[in-house]
C-alpha positions in Angstrom: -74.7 51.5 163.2 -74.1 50.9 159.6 -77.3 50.6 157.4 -77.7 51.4 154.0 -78.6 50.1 150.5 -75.6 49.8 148.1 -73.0 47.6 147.6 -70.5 47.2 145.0 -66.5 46.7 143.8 -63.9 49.1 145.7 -63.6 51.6 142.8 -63.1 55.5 142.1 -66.3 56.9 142.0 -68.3 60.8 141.6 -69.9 60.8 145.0 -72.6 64.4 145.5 -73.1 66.0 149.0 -75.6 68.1 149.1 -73.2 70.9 149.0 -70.3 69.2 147.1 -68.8 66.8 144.7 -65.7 65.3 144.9 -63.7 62.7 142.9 -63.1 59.6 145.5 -59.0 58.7 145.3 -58.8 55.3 143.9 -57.4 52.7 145.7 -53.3 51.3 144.9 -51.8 48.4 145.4 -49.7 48.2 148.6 -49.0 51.2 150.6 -47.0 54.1 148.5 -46.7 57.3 147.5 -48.0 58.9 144.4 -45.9 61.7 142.4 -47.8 64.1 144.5 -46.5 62.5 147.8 -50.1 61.5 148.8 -50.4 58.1 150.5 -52.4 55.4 149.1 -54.3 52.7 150.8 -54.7 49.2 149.4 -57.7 47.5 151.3 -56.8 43.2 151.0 -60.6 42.3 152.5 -60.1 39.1 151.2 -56.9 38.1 153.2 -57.9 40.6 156.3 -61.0 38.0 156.3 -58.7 34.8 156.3 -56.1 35.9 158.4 -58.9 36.6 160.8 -60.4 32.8 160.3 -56.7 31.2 160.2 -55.8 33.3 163.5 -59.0 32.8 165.7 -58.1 35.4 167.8 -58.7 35.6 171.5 -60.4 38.5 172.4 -61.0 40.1 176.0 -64.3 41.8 176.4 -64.2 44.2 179.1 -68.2 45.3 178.0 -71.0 46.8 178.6 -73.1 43.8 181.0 -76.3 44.1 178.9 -74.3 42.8 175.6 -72.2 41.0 176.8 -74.2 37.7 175.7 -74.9 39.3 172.4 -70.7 40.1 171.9 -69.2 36.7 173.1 -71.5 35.1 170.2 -70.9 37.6 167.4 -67.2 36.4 168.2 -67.6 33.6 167.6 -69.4 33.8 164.1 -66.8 35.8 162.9 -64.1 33.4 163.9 -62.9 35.2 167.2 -62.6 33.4 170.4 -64.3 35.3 173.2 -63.5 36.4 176.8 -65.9 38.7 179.0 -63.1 38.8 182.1 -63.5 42.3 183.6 -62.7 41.7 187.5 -59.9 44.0 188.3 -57.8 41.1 189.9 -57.3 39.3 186.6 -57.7 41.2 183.4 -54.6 42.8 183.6 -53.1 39.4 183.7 -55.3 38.0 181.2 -54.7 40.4 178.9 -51.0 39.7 178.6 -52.6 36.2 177.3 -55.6 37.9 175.0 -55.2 39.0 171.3 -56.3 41.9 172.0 -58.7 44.1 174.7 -62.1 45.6 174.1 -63.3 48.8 176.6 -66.4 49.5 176.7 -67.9 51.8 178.9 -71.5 51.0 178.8 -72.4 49.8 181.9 -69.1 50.5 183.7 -69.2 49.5 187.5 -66.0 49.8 190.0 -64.3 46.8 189.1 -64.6 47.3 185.1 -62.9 50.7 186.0 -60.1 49.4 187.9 -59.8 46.1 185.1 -60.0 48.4 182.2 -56.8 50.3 183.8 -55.2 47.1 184.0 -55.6 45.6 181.3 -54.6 48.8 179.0 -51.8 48.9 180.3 -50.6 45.0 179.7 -51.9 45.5 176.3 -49.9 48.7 175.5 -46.7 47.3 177.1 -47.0 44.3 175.2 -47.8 46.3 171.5 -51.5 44.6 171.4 -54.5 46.1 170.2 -57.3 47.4 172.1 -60.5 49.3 171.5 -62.5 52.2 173.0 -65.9 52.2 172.5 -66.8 55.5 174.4 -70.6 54.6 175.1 -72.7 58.2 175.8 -69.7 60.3 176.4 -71.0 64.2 176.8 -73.9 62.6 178.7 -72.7 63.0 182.4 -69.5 64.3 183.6 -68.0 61.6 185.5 -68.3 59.1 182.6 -66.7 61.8 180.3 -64.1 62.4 182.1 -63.4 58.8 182.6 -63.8 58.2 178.8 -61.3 60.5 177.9 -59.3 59.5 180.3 -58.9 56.0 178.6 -58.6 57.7 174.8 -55.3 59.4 176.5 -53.8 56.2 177.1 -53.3 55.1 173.2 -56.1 53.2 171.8 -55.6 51.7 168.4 -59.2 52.3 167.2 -61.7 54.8 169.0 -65.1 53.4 167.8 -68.3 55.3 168.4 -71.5 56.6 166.7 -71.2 60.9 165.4 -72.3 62.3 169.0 -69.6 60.4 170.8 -66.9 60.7 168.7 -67.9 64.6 168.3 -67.9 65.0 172.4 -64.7 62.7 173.0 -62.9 65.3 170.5 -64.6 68.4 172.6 -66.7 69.6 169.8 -69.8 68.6 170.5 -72.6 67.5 173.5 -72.4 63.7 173.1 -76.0 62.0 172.0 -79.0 60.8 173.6 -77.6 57.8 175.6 -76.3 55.5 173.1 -78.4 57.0 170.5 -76.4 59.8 167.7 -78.2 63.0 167.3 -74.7 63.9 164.7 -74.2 63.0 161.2 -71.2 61.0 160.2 -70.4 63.6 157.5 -70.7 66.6 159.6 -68.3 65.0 162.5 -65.7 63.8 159.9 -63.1 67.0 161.1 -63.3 65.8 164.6 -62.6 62.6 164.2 -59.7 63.5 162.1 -58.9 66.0 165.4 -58.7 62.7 167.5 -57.3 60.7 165.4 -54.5 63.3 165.1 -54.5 63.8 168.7 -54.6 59.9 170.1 -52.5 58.6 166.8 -55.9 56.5 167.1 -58.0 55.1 164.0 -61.4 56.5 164.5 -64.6 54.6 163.3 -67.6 56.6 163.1 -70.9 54.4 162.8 -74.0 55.7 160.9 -76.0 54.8 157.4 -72.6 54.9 156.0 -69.7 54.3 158.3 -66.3 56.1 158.0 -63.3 55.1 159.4 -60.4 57.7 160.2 -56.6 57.5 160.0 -53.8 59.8 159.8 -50.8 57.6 158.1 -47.6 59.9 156.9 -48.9 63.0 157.4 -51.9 62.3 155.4 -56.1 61.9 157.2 -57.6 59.1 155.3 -61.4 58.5 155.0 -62.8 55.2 154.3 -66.8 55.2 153.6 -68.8 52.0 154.3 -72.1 51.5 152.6 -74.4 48.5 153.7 -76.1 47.2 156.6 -79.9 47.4 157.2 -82.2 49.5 159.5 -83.0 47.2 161.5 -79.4 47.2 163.2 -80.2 50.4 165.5 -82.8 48.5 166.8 -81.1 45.5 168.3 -79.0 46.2 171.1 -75.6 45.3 171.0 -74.5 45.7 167.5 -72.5 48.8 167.9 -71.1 47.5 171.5 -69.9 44.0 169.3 -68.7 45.7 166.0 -66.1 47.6 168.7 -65.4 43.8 170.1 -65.2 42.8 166.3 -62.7 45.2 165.4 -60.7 44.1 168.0 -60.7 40.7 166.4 -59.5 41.7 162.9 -57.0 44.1 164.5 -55.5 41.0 166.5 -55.2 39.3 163.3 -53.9 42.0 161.2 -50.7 42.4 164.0 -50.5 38.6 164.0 -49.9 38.2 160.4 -47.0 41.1 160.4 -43.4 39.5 159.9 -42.5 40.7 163.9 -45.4 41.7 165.8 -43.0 42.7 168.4 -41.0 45.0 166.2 -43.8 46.5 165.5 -45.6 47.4 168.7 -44.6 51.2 168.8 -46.3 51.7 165.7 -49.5 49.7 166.6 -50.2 52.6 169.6 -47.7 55.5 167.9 -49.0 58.7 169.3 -48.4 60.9 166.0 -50.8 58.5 163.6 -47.5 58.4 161.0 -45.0 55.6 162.3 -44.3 53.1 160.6 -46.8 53.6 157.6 -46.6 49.4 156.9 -47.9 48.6 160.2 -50.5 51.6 160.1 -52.0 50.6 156.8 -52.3 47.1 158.4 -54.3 48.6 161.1 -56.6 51.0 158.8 -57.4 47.7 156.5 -58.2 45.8 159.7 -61.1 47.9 161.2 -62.4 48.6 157.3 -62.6 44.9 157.1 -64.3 45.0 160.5 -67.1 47.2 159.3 -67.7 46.2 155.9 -68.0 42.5 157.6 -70.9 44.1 159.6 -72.2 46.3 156.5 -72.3 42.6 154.6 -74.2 40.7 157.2 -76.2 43.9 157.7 -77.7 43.6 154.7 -77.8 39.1 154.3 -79.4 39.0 157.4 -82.4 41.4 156.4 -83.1 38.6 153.8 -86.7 36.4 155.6 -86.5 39.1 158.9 -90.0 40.2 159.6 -88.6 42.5 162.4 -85.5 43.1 164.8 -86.3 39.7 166.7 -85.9 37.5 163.8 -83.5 40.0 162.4 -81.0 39.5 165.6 -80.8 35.5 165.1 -80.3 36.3 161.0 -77.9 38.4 161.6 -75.6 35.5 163.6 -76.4 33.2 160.7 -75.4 36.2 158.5 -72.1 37.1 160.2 -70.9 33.5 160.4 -72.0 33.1 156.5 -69.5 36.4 155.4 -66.3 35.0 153.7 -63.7 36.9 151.9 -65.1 37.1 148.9 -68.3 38.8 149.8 -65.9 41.4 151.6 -64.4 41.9 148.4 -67.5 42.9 147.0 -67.6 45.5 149.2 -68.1 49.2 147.5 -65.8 51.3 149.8 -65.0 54.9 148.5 -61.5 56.6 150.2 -61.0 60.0 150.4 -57.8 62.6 151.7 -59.0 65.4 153.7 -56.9 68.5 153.7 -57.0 71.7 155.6 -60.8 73.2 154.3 -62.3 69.6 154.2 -65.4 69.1 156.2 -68.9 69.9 157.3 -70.0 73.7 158.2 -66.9 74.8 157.1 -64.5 73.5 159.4 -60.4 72.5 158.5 -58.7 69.5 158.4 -55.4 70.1 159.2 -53.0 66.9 157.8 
């Protein structure tokens, strides 16, 4: 989950590794190429924020059980209208009515299975967003091969921490339950792999979070610094950043000229469709985490530990506007074949 220190304007900045130093790509207006045909990015948190409070979203939860009380309420502070249906006899029907679909595999019982099936497919037919989060993939096998299973069928975001996203792309073990045992960094070419592979945005959570997306050819990095480290230890706020990314998503498609026109880019397979739409999507789930990173860090402000932290953070979620989002230091990379940790290619 995100936690860190820093927070600042969206700028070009010298960031060090502890290997290497590289010159962030600054962020241009609207979504274009420069003369060296790279794409640029132009992250609006401002408007993604009051799209998202105009819009109130509704948002189906098909969730881990032990969050789901925790989810339906950060919803709600964020200006999303919640809905934990996950009975296999109405989600797929319900979904043709939500914003936009949350999957989490958490606590996934018979019926979840059998709803999240349904209600992918609604959402897919009808262009709408939905989520993965791929809780503890690697752990077992039968909950692998199930999660993958789902990240076939065209997610718009795959959210998860470094272990799971590393084991969903078949690099890696998966983490200790829901815990990562993975740095973002050091996962950053497989989540470029899946995001190539699923035409997916992939968010990888961590001290900084980094969210993935392959637009024209081109694998875009967005860092997230903020948050506090008392977020790992409430439970829920991964599982309800994935339903909260579903929210800004849902707003992002809503305020696109034709929504419908747009649908085969919001689940294109080859991550370079329709480069409007996909920028759209990228800004969305940025917006989604730096919302998190902001309330992160406001709602460590009075907490004496993760109880009183958990009820700031509500308080801290509902207080985030679009001008603390624009505050918001977010540094935005390319990565091209030789990026990444141990040595590892990104191919674009």
């Amino acid at each position: 989950m995100t936690w860190g220190a820093s927070r600042g304007s969206v700028r070009t900045e010298e960031l060090r590794t502890e290997d290497t130093e590289a010159e962030r790509t600054p962020i241009e207006p609207d979504l274009g190429h420069t003369s060296e045909g790279i794409v640029m990015v132009d992250f609006d948190l401002r408007s993604a924020n009051a799209r998202l409070r105009a819009s109130n979203p509704l948002i189906q939860c098909i969730t881990n059980t032990v969050v789901q009380q925790f989810s339906a309420n950060v919803l709600l502070a964020v200006g999303a209208s919640p809905a934990m249906l996950d009975h296999e006899a109405d989600a797929g029907q319900f979904a043709g009515i939500a914003s936009g679909v949350l999957v989490n595999f958490g606590t996934a019982s018979n019926h979840q299975l059998l709803a999240a099936d349904a209600a992918i497919d609604v959402a897919n037919a009808a262009g709408k967003p939905w989520v993965l989060d791929p809780v503890s993939v690697g752990a077992v096998d039968f909950r692998t091969s199930r999660i993958r299973r789902a990240a076939a069928d065209h997610p718009t975001t795959i959210r998860g921490n470094a272990s799971e996203v590393a084991a969903l792309a078949g690099v890696g073990l998966g983490g200790r339950g829901v815990d990562s045992t993975d740095e973002v960094d050091a996962v950053l070419p497989a989540a470029a792999k899946l995001a190539r592979e699923t035409g997916a945005i992939v968010a990888v959570s961590g001290p900084t979070d980094a969210v993935v997306a392959h637009i024209d050819g081109t694998v875009h990095v967005a860092r997230i610094t903020g948050g506090h480290e008392f977020m790992p230890l409430v439970i829920g706020t991964g599982c309800s950043l994935g339903a909260v990314t579903v929210a800004y998503l849902a707003a992002a498609r809503a305020g696109l000229a034709d929504p419908d026109a747009d649908a085969s880019a919001v689940n294109a397979t080859d991550g370079s469709a329709n480069g409007g739409a996909a920028s759209a999507r990228f800004e969305a789930v940025v917006a989604a985490h730096a919302h998190f990173a902001v309330a992160g860090e406001l709602a460590a402000d009075g907490a004496k530990g993760p109880g009183s932290y958990s009820v700031n953070f509500l308080d801290a979620l509902h207080a985030v506007d679009g001008d603390r989002l624009a505050e918001t230091r977010i540094s935005l990379d390319t990565l091209t074949s030789g990026s990444g940790a141990a040595g590892e290619g990104v191919e674009a």
